[in-house]
C-alpha positions in Angstrom: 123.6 100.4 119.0 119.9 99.9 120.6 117.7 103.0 121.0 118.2 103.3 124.9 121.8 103.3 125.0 121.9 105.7 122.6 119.4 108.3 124.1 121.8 107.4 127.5 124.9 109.2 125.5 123.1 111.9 124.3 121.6 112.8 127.7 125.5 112.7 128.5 126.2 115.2 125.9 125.3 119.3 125.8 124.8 120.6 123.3 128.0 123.0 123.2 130.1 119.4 123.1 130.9 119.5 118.8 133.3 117.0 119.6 131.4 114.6 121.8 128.4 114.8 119.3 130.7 114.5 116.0 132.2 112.0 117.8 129.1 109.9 118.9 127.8 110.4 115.2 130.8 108.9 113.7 130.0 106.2 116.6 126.9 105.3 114.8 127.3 105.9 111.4 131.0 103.0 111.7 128.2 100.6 113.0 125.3 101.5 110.8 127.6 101.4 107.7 130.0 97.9 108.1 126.6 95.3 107.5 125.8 97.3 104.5 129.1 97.3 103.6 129.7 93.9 104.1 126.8 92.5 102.0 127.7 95.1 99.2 131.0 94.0 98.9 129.9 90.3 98.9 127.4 91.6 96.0 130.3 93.0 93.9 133.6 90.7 94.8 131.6 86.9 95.4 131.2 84.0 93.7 127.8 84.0 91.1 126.1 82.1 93.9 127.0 84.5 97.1 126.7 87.2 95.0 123.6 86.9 93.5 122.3 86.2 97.6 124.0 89.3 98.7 122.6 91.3 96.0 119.0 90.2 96.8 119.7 91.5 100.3 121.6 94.6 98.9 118.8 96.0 96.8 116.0 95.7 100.0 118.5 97.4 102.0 118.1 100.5 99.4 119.1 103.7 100.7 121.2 101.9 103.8 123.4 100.4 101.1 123.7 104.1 99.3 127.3 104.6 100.4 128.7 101.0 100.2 127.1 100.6 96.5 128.8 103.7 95.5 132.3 103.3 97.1 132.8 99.7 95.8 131.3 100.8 92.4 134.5 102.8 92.4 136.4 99.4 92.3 134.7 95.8 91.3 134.8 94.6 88.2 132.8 96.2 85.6 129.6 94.0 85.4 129.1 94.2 89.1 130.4 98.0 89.2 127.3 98.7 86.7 124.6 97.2 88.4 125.7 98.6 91.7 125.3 102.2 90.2 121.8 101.1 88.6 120.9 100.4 92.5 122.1 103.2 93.3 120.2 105.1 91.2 117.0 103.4 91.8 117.6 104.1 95.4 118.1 107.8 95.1 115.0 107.7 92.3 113.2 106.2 95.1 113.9 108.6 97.9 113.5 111.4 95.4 109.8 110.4 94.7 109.2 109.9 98.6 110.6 113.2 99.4 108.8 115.1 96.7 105.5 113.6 97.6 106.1 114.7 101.2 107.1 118.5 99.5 104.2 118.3 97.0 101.5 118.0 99.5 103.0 121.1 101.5 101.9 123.5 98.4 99.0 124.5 99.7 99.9 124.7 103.3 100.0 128.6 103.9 100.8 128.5 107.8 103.7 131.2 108.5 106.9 129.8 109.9 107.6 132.9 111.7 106.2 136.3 112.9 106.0 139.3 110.6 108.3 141.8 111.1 108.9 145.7 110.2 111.3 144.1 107.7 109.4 141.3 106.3 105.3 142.3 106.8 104.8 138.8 105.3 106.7 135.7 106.8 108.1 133.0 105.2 105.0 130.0 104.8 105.0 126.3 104.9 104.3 126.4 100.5 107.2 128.8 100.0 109.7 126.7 101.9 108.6 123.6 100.0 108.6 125.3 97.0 111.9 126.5 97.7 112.9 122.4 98.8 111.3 121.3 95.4 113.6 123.6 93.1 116.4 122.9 95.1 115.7 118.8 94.5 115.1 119.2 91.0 117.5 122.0 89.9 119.8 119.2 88.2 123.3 121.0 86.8 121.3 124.1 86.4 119.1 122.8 84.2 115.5 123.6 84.6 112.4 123.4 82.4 109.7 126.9 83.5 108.2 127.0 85.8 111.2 125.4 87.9 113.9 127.5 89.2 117.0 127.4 91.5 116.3 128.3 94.6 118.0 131.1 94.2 116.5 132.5 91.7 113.1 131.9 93.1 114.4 133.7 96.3 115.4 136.9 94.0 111.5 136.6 92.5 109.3 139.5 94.4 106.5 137.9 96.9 103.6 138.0 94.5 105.8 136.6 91.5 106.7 133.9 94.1 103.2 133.1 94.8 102.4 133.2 90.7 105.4 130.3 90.4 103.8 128.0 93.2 100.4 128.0 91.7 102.1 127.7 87.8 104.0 124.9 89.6 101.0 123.3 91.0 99.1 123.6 87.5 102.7 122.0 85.3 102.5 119.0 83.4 105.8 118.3 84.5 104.5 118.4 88.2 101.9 116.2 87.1 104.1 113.8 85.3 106.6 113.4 88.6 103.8 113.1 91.1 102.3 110.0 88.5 106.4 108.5 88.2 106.6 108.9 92.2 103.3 107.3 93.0 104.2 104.2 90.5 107.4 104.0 91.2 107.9 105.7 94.9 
């Protein structure tokens, strides 16, 4: 759908209309979705000659083909089934790096979010909400290596012991080795 027709339906839409928003979402997402779809399935179910075509196409559409790689993975044949979840992976890998890059450099960004309050003399700040985004990201099956922590558990931390688990973050090898993996690899 081009750009103008759809800022033309959502200048038709309040927002108070869930339905005509949900409904103008699934609009785009059935249109975004079917060319990736398409080529992915060509990827998994073609001959060795389409196939190996639509997979070329396939892995530059990366993160567009997310969904498609993942539901036919659920059903080719096993070769193709494989190396549709290794793109997969190496999309989400991908997006991953970008998005801790874009968290990493917000560490030393102390701007408040909000105004103080009686409750909370110190607001919320730009470094603790990425901080907050980065242990989210990389809290994988509860697993985490110090300084990392769930969210919630760095939510439960005291302000200052907060602040102490930013800047150990910021000094961590492991920091260090994901920023080097998402610059080379990003």
């Amino acid at each position: 759908m081009p750009t103008n027709e759809v800022a033309q339906k959502l200048a038709g839409l309040s927002a108070a209309d869930d339905v005509g928003l949900r409904r103008l979402a699934a609009e785009l997402a059935d249109t975004a979705e079917d060319a990736p779809r398409a080529i992915v399935h060509e990827w998994a179910q073609g001959n060795a000659e389409l196939g190996s075509r639509a997979c070329l196409v396939g892995l530059e559409l990366e993160e567009l083909a997310l969904a498609a790689q993942l539901e036919e993975a659920g059903r080719g044949p096993w070769p193709q089934r494989i190396e549709l979840l290794r793109a997969a992976v190496e999309a989400v890998v991908r997006l991953r790096n970008l998005i801790l890059l874009q968290l990493d450099a917000l560490l030393w960004d102390t701007t408040a979010l909000g105004a103080a309050s009686p409750s909370d003399p110190r607001p919320l700040r730009v470094c603790d909400r990425a901080s907050r985004l980065i242990a989210r990201l990389l809290d994988v099956l509860g697993v985490r290596e110090p300084p990392l922590h769930t969210e919630k558990d760095l939510l439960a931390l005291p302000r200052d012991e907060q602040d102490r688990q930013i800047e150990h973050w910021r000094k961590s090898s492991t920091r260090a080795a994901i920023l080097i993996a998402a610059r080379r690899f990003g």
